[in-house]
C-alpha positions in Angstrom: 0.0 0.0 0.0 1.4 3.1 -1.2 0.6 6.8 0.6 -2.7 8.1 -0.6 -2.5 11.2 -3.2 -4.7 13.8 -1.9 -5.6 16.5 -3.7 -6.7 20.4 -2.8 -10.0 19.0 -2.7 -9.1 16.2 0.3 -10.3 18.8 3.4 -11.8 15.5 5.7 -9.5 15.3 9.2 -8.5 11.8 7.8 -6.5 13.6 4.8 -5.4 16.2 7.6 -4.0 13.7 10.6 -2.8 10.9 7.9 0.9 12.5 7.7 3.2 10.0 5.9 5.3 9.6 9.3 1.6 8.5 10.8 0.7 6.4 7.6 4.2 4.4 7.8 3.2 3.8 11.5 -0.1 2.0 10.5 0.2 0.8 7.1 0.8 -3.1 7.8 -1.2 -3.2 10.8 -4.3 -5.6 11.1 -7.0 -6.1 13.7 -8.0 -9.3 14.8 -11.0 -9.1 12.7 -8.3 -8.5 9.4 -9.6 -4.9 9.2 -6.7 -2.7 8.2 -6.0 1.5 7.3 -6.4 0.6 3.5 -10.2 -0.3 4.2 -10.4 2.4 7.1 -9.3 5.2 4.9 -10.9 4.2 1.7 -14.5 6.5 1.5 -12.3 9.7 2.3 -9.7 9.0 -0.4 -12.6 8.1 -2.9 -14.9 11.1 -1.9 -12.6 14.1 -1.8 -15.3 16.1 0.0 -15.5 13.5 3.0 -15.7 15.4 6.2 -14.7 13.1 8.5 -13.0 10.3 6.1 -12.3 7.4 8.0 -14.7 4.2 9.4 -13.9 1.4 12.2 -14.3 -2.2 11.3 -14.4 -3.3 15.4 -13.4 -1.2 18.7 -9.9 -2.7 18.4 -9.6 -0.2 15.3 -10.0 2.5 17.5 -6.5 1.1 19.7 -4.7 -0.3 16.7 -4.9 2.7 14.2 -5.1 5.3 17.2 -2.4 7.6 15.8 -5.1 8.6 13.3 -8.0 8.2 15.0 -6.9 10.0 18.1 -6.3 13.8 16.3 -9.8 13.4 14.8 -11.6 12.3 17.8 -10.3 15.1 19.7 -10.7 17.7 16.8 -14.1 17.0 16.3 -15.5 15.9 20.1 -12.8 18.2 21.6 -12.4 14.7 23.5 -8.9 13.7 24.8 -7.4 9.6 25.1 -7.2 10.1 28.3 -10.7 11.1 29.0 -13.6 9.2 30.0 -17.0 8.8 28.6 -20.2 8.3 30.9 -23.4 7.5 29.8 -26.6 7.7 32.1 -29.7 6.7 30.3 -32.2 7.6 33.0 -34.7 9.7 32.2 -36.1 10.7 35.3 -32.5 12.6 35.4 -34.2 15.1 32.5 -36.0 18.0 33.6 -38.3 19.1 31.5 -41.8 19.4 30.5 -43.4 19.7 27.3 -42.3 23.4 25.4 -44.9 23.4 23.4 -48.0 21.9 24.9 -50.2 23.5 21.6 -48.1 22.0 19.5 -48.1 25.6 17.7 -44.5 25.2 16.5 -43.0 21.1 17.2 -43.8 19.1 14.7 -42.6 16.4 16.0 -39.8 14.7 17.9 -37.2 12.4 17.2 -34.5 10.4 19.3 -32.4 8.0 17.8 -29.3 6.2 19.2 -27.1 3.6 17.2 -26.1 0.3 18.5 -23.4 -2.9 17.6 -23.2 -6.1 18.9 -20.2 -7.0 20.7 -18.9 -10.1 19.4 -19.3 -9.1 16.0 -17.0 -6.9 13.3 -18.9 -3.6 12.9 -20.7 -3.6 9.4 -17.3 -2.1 7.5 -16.1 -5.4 8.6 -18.6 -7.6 8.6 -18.9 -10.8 6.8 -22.2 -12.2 5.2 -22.7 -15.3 7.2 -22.3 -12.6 10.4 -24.9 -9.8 9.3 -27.1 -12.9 8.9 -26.5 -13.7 12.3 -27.1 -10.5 13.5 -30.4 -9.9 11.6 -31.2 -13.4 13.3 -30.3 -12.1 16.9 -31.9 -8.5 16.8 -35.2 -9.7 15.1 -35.7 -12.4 17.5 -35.7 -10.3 20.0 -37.4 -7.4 18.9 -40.4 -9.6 18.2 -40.6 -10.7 22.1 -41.2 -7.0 23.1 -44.4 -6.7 24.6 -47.1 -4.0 25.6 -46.2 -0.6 23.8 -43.1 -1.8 22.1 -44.8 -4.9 20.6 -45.0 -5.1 16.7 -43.9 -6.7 13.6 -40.4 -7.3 11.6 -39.6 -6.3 8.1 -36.9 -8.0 6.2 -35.6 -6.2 3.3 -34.8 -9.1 1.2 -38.7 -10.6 -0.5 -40.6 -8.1 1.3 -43.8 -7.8 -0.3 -45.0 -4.9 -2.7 -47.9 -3.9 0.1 -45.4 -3.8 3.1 -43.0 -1.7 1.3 -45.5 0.9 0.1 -47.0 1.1 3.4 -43.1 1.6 5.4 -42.2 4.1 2.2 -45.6 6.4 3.2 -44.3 6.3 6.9 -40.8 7.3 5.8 -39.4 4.1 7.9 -37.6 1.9 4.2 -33.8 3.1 4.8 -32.5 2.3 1.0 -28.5 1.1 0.2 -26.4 4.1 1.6 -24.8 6.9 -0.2 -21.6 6.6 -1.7 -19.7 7.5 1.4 -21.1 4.0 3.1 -20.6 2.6 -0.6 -17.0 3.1 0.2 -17.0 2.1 3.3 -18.2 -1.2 2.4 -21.2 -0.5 4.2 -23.8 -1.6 1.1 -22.3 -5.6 0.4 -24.9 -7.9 -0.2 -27.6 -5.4 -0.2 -30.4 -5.7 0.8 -29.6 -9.2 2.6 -29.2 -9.3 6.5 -31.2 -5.7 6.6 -35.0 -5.0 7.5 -36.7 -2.8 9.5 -39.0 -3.7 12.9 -41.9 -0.9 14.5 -44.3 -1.3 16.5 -48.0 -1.3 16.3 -48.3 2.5 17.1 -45.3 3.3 15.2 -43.6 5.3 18.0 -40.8 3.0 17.8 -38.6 1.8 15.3 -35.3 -0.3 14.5 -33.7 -0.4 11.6 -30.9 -3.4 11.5 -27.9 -3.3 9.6 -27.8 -0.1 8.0 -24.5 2.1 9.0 -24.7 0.5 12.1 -26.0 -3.0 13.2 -28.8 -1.2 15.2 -30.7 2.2 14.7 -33.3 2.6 17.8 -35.3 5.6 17.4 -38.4 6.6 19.2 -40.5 9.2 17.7 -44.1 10.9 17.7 -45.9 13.7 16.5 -45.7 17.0 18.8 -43.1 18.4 21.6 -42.9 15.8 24.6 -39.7 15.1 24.6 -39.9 13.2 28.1 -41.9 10.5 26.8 -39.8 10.0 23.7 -37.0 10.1 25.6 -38.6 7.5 28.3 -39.6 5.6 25.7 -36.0 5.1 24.0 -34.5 4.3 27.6 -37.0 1.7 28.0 -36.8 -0.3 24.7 -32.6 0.3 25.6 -33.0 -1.4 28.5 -35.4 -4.2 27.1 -32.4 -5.2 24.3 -30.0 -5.1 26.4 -31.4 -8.2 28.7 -30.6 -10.3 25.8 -27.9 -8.4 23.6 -24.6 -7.4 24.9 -23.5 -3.8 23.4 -20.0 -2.9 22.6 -19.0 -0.8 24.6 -15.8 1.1 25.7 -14.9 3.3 29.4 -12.9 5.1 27.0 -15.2 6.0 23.4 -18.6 5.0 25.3 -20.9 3.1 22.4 -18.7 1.6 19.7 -19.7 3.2 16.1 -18.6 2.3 12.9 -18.3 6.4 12.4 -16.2 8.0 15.1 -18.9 11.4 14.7 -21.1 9.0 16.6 -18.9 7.7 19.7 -20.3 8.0 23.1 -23.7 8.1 23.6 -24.2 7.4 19.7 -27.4 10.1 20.1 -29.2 12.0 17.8 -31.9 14.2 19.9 -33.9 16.3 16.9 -37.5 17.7 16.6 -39.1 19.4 13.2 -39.8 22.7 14.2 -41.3 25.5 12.0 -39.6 28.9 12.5 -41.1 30.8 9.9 -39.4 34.4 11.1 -36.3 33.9 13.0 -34.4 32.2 10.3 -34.8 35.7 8.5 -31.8 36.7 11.1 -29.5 33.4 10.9 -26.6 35.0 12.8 -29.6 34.8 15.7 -30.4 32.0 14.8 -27.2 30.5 14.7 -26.3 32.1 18.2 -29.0 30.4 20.0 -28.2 27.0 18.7 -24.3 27.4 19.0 -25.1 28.2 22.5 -27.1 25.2 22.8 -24.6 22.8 21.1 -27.1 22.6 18.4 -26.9 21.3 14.8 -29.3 23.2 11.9 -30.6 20.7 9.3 -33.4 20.9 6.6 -36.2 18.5 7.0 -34.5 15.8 4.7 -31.7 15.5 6.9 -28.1 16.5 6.6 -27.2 18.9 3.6 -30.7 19.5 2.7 -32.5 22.5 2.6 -35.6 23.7 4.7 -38.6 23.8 3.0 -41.7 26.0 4.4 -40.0 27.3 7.4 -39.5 24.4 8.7 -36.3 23.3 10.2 -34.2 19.7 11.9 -32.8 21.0 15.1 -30.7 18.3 16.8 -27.9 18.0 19.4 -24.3 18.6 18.3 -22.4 17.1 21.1 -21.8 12.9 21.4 -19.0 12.0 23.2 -18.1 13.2 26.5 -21.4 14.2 27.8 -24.2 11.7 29.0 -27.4 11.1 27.0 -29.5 12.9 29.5 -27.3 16.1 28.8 -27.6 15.4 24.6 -31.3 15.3 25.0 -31.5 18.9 27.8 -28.9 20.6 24.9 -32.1 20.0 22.7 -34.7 21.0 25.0 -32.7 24.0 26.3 -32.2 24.8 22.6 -35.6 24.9 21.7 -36.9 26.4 24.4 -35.1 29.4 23.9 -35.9 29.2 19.9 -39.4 29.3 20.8 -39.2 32.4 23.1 -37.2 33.9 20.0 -39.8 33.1 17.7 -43.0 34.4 20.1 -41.1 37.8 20.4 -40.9 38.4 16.9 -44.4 38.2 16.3 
């Protein structure tokens, strides 16, 4: 393996960090699972405009190839190797009631927290026969949920026409990723080993092998963020009496994208904010403050479209779920205030 040529155009931290002196380091190295740089490093050398550049094929990629991943890690989570990450998934711990009880400006709410199985490669890695096994293991046990979190599992492969039209109308089919994941290796043996459970009320959802083995969201229309939250915790807790999580005292959940170490959470609602936008530098203020991330309502690098706007926490590693979810609701709060004012 030769050093990669990057061009003006390479501006992810992987083309940044990956000095020759570091790529000389790593270059033979292997983890137990045979993942190496050359398959690490492969989406950012193929997409020039990769932010970030780099995957993990198992948590030992994180120790073995740690002269690269390090620099990033701490760049973007401002998260040192020395530090530690803590989770705390209670949600009593939250304080917060519902900011907008007349649902005059959430949408609805969204909180989503990505998952691997411990004994296995993460899906960079994985081999067939093992995302089989996995799709085996996660919808076994999502279909012994009961009471609220009870429902029904989708594969991907030979699902039927009437099933797929139904999960494409509730915006739940995930479809092969883009080519960042193409590159990745994240899309083999599409659509095999992939499918999607929810449950009868279709509050709560898992998607299995997409970027990572499992994607739990709980979601519902409106602003009650407490009962999203509780209801995430819960299901958590429920998967975890049969499933062991990796997990690390160091990086917190294992990810197969180091933007998603630690608590692996993504707390959003769709909000409509049809005059404060008009001022982004406000705008942008409140939500810095907040530890905030501004998305359109199709997700990350789309527009909004009718005032309407993806408002999510920022900050993953380092901080405890319960703190990822108050960013949001502290975030919006004040958004809300800001909007009232302007009328």
């Amino acid at each position: 393996m030769k050093y990669p040529k990057f061009t003006p155009k390479h501006k992810s931290l992987m083309a940044k960090y990956l000095t020759k002196e570091v790529f000389e380091e790593l270059k033979d190295l292997k983890t137990k699972t045979g993942f190496t740089l050359q398959k690490a490093i492969r989406s950012g050398i193929d997409n020039s405009d990769s932010g970030i550049g780099i995957y993990a094929g198992d948590e030992e990629s994180y120790t073995t190839f740690g002269a690269l991943f390090n620099p990033i890690i701490k760049e973007y989570h401002g998260f040192s190797q020395n530090d530690m990450h803590k989770s705390n998934l209670n949600p009593d711990d939250f304080k917060a009631s519902n900011p907008d009880p007349n649902d005059e400006y959430i949408i609805s709410t969204r909180i989503r927290a990505g998952r691997n199985l411990a004994d296995f490669p993460l899906g960079t890695a994985i081999s067939k026969e093992q995302r089989n096994e996995v799709e085996k293991i996660v919808s076994s046990t999502l279909n012994s949920l009961s009471d609220d979190l009870s429902g029904k599992y989708f594969p991907l492969q030979g699902m039927n026409e009437a099933d797929r039209l139904s999960l494409v109308e509730d915006h739940f089919l995930f479809k092969a990723g883009d080519r960042f994941l193409e590159s990745a290796g994240l899309n083999r043996d599409w659509p095999q080993g992939r499918g999607i459970y929810h449950n009868n009320e279709k509050t709560f959802l898992v998607w299995i092998n997409e970027e990572d083995e499992l994607r739990i969201i709980s979601m519902q229309k409106g602003g009650d963020i407490k009962e999203v939250f509780t209801r995430l915790t819960r299901a958590i807790n429920e998967l975890e009496k049969k499933m062991k999580f990796a997990y690390s005292e160091h990086l917190g959940y294992i990810t197969s994208c180091p933007t998603n170490l630690g608590t692996a959470m993504r707390a959003s609602v769709h909000i409509a904010l049809p005059k404060l936008p008009k001022d982004m530098d406000k705008f942008k203020s409140i939500t810095d403050k907040h530890h905030l991330q501004i998305r359109g309502i199709n997700g990350e690098h789309s527009k909004s479209e009718g005032g309407i706007y993806d408002i999510s926490n920022k900050r993953r590693l380092g901080v405890t779920e319960v703190q990822c979810v108050q960013d949001m609701y502290d975030g919006v709060v004040e958004l809300i205030e800001t909007e009232k004012n302007l009328k």
